[in-house]
Backbone as a chain_set.jsonl record, in Angstrom:
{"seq": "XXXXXXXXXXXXXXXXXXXXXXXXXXXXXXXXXXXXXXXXXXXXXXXXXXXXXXXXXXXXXXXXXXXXXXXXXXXXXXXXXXXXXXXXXXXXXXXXXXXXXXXXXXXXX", "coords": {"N": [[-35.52, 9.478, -17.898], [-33.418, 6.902, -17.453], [-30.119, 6.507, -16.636], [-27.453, 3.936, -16.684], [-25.966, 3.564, -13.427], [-22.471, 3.678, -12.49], [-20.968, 1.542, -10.963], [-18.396, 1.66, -8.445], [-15.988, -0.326, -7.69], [-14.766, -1.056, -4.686], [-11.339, -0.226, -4.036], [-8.621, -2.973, -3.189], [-7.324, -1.944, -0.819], [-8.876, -0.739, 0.78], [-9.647, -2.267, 3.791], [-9.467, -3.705, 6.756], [-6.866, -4.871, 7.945], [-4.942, -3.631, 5.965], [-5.501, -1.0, 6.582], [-4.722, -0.676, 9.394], [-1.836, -1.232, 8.801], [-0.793, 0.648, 6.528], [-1.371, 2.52, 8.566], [0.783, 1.87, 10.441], [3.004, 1.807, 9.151], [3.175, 5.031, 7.859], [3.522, 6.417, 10.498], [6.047, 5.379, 11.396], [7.679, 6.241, 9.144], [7.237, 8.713, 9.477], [8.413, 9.577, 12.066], [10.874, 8.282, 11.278], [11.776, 10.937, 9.447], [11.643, 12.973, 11.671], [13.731, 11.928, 13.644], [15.417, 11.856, 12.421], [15.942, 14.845, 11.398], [16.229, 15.556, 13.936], [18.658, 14.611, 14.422], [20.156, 15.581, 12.276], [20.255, 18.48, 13.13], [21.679, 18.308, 15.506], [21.4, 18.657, 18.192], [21.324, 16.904, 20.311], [22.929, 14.03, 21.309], [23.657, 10.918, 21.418], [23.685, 7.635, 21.176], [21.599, 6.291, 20.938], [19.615, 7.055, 19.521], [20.488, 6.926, 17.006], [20.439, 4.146, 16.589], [17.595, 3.927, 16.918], [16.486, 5.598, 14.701], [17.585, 4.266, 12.214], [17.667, 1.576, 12.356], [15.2, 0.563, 13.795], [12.725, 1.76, 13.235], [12.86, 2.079, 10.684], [12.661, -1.043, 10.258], [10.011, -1.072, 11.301], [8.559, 0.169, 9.177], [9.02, -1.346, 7.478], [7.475, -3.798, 7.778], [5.217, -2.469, 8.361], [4.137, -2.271, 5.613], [4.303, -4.28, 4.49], [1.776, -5.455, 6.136], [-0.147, -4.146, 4.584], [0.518, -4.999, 1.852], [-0.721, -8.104, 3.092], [-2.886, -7.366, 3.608], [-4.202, -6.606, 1.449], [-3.856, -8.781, -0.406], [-4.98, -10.674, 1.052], [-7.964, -9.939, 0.865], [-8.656, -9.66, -1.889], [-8.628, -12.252, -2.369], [-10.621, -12.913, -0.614], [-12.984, -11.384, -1.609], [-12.868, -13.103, -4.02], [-13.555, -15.639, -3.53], [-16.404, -14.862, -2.625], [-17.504, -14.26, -5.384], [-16.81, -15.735, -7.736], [-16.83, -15.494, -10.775], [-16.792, -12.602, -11.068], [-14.519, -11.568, -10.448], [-10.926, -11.436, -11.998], [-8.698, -14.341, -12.224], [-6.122, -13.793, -12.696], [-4.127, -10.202, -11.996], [-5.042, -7.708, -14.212], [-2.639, -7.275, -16.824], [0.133, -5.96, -18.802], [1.045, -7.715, -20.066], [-1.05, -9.383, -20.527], [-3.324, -8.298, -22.266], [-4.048, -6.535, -25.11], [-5.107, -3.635, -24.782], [-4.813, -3.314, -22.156], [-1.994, -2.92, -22.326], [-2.3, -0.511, -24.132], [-3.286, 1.14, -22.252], [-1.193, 1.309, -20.453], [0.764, 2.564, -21.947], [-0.181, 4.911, -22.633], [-1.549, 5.576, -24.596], [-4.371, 5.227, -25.123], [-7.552, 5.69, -24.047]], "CA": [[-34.109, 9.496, -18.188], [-32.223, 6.28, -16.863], [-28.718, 6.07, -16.841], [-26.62, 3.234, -15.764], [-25.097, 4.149, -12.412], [-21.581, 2.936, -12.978], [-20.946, 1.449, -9.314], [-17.404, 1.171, -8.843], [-15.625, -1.128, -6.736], [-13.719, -0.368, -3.213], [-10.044, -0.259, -4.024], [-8.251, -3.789, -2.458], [-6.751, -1.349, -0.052], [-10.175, -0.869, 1.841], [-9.741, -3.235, 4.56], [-8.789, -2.956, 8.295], [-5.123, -4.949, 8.231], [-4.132, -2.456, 5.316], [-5.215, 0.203, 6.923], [-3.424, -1.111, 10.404], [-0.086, -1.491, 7.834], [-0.864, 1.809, 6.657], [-1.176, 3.803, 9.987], [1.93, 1.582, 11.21], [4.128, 2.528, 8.072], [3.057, 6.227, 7.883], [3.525, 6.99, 11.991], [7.162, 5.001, 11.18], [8.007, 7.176, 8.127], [7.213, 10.321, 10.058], [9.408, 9.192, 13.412], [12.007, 7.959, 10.814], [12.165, 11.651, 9.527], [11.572, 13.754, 12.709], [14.62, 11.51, 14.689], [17.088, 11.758, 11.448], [15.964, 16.076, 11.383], [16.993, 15.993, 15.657], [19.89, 14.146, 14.593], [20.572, 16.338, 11.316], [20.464, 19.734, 13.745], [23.153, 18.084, 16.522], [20.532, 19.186, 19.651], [20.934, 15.674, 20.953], [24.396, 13.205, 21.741], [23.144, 9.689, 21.627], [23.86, 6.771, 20.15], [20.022, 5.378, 20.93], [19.087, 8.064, 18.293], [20.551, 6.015, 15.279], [19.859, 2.718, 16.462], [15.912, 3.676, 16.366], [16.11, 6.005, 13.079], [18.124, 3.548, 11.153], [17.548, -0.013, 12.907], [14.297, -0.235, 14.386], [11.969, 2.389, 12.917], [12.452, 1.455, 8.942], [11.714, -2.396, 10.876], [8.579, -0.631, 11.688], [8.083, 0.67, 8.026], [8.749, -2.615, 6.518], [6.579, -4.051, 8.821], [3.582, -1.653, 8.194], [4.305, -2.21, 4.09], [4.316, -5.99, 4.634], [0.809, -5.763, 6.41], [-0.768, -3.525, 3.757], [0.301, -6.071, 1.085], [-1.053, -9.424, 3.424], [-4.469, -7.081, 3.772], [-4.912, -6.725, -0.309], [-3.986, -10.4, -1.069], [-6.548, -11.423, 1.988], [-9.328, -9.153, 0.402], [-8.564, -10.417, -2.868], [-9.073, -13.899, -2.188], [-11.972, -13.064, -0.087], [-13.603, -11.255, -3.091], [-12.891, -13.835, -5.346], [-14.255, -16.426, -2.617], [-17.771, -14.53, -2.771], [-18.25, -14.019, -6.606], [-15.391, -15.911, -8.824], [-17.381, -14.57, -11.858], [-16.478, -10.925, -11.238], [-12.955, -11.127, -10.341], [-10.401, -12.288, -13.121], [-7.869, -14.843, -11.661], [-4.665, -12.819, -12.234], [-4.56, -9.381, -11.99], [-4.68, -7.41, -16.01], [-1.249, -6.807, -16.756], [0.041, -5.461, -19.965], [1.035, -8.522, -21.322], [-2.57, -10.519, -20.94], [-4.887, -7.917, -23.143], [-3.667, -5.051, -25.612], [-5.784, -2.704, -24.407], [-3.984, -2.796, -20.837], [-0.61, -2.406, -22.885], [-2.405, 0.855, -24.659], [-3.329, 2.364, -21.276], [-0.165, 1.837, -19.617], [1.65, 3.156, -22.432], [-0.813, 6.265, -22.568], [-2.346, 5.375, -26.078], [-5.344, 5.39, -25.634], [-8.666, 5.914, -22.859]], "C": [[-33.405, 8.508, -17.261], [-31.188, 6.099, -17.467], [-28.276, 5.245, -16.218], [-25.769, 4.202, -14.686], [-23.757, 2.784, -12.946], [-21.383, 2.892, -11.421], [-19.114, 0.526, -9.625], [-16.71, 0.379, -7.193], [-14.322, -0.996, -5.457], [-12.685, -1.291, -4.182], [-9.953, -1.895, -2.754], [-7.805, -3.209, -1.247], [-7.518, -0.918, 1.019], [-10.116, -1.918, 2.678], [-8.797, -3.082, 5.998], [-7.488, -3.649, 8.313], [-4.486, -4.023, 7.007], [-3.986, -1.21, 5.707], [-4.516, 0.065, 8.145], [-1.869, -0.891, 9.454], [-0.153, 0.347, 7.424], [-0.53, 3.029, 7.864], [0.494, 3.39, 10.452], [3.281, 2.43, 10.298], [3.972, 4.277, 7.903], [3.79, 6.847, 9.381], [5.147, 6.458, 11.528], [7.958, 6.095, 10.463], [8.236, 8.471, 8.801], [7.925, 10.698, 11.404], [11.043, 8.658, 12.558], [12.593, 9.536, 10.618], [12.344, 13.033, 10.714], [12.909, 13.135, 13.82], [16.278, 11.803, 13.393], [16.909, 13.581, 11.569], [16.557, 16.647, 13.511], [18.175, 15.594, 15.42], [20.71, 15.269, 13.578], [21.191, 17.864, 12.409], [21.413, 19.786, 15.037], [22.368, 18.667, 18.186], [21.246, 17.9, 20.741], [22.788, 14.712, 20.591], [24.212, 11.343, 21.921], [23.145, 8.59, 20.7], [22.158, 6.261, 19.802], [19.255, 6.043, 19.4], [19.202, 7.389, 17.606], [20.071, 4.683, 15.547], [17.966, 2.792, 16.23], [15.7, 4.593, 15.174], [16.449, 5.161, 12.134], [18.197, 2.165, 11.153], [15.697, -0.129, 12.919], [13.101, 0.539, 13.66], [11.687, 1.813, 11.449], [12.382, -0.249, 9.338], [10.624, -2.274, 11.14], [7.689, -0.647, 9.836], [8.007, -0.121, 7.223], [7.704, -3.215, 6.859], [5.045, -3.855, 7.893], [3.692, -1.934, 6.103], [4.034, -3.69, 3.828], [2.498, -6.347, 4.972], [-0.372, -5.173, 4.827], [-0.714, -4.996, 2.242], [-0.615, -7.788, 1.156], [-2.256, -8.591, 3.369], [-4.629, -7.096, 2.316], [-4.783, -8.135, -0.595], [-5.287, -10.881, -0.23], [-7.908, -10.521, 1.172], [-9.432, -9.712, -0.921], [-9.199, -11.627, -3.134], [-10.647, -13.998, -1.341], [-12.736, -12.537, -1.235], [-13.666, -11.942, -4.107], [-13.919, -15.735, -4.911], [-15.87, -16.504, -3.112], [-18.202, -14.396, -4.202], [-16.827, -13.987, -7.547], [-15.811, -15.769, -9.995], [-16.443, -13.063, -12.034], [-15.131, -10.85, -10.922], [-11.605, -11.966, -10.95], [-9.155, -13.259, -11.698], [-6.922, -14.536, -11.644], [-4.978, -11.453, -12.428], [-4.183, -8.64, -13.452], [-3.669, -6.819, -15.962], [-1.021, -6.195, -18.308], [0.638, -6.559, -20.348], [-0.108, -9.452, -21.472], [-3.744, -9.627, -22.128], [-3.486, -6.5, -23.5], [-4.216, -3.625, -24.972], [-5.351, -2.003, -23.398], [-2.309, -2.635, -21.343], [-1.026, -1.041, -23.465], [-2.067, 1.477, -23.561], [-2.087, 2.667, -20.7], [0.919, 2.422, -20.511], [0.827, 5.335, -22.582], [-1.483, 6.561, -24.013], [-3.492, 5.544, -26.144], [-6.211, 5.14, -24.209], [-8.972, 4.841, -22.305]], "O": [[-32.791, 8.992, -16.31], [-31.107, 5.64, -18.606], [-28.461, 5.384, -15.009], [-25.13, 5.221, -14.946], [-23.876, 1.665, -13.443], [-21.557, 3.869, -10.693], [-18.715, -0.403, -10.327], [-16.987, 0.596, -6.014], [-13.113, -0.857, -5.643], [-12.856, -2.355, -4.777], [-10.738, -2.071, -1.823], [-7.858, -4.043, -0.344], [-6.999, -0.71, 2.115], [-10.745, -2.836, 2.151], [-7.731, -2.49, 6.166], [-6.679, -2.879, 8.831], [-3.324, -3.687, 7.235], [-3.052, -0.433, 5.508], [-3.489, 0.743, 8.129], [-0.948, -0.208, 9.902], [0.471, 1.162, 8.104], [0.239, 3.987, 7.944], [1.322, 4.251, 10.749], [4.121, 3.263, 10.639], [5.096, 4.769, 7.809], [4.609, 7.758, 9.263], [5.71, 7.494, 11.174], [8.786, 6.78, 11.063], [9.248, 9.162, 8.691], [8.028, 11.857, 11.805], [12.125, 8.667, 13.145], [13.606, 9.817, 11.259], [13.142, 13.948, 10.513], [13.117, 13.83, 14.814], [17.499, 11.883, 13.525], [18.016, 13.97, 11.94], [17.026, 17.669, 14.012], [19.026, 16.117, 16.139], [21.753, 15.788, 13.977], [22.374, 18.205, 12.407], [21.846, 20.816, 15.554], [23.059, 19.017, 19.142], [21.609, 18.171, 21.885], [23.544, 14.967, 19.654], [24.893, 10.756, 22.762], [22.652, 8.648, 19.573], [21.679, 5.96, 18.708], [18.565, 5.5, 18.538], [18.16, 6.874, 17.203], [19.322, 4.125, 14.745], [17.261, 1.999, 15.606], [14.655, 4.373, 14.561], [15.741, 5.148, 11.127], [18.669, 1.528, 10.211], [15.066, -0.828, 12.126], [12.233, -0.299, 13.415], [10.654, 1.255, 11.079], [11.892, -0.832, 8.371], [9.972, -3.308, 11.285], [6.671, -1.228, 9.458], [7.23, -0.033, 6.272], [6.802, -3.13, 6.026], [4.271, -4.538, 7.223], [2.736, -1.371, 5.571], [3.485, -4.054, 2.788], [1.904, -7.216, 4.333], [-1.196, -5.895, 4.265], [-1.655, -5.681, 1.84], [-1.014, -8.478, 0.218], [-3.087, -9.353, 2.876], [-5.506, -7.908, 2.02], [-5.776, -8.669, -1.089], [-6.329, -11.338, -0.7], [-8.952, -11.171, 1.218], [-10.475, -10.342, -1.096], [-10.087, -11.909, -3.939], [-11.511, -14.87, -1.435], [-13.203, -13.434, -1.936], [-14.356, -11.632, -5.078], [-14.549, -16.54, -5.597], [-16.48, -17.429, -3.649], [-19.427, -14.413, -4.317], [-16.102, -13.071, -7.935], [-14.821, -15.986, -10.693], [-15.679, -12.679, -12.919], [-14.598, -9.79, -11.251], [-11.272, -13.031, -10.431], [-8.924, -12.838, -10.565], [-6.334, -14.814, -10.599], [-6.047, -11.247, -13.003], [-3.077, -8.919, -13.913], [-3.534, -5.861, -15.201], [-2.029, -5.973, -18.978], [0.918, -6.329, -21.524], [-0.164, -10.234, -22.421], [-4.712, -10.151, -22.678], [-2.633, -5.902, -22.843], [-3.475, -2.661, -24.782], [-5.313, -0.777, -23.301], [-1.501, -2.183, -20.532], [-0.12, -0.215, -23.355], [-1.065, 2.184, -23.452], [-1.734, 3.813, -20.424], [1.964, 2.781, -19.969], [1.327, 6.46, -22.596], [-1.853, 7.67, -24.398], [-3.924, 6.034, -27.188], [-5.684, 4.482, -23.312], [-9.796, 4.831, -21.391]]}, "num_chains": 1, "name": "protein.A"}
């Protein structure tokens, strides 16, 4: 009984500056809401408070969102580097093939 193993291919998002952008934007996100919930409950008197929930922190989160995108284009291009056979030159959108207009409408498997 062989079956094709269907071997599927790491997500672009596998790669250490996405996941750097990742950790940076997540730890951001979670200091954005933990400094706006000290500020929400009035514990605290400080201007420094808003300048790093609403200045410098979502500068963090762009940041970490910015790297995640430069790590998938770099993996991209490196994958397409090693075997420009297997990886189409733009990525399938729904207007290059019907098929990717079915799925994203939910038509069909």
């Amino acid at each position: 009984m062989s079956e094709a193993v269907d071997k599927k291919v790491p997500a672009l998002f596998h790669n250490y500056l996405s996941f750097a952008g990742f950790t940076i934007a997540i730890a951001s996100l979670c200091s954005i809401i933990l400094l706006f919930l000290i500020e929400l409950t009035g514990s605290t008197n400080t201007a420094y408070l808003g300048i790093f929930a609403y200045v410098i922190l979502p500068a963090g989160l762009v940041f970490g969102l910015i790297l995640i995108g430069a790590g998938m284009l770099l993996e991209r291009r490196r994958r397409r580097r090693l075997s420009p056979a297997r990886s189409p030159r733009f990525p399938e959108s729904i207007s290059t093939t019907p098929a990717a207009a079915a799925r994203f409408l939910g038509l069909s498997g």
